[in-house]
C-alpha positions, 0 to 999 in steps of 0.5 A: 543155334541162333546167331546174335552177330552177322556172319559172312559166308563166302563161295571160296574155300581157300579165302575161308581158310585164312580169316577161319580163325579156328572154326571154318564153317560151311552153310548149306541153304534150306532144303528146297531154296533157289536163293539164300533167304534173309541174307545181304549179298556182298560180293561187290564189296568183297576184298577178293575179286570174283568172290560171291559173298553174303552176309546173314543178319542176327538173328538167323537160325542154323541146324549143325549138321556136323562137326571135325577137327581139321588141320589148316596150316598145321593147326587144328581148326573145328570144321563145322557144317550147318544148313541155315533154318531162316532169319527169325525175328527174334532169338529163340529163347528156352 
């Protein structure tokens, strides 16, 4: 997928869990990377202390790995996970 709006990833599952609004998504880094290429590192501005956090600017493109319907506070939430494939510069258009 490519996305057209940042997104927000964070090291801290229990934070994720409540702004998930119903999708929870988990990033994996490219294969091979030592660092998150493309993305803004936001942990001095996070609203939880200690928390790492990056944002990943549009357009950045994402290969679903998987996806399963969990329960978070007795409602399903879609638990999607991606491995990020890179910013591009433009959108990838069919």
């Amino acid at each position: 997928i490519t996305t057209i709006v940042p997104w927000s990833f964070s090291n801290d599952k229990a934070g994720a869990e409540v702004w998930q609004y119903g999708i929870l998504v988990t990033l994996i880094p490219p294969h091979g990377a030592t660092h998150w290429p493309g993305c803004a590192d936001i942990t001095t501005f996070s609203i939880n202390p200690g928390t790492f956090e990056i944002d990943m600017p549009p357009p950045c493109r994402y290969h679903v790995d998987s996806y399963e319907w969990i329960t978070i506070k007795e409602k399903p939430v879609c638990h999607i996970t991606m491995t990020l494939l890179g910013y591009c510069a433009e959108p990838m258009i069919d």
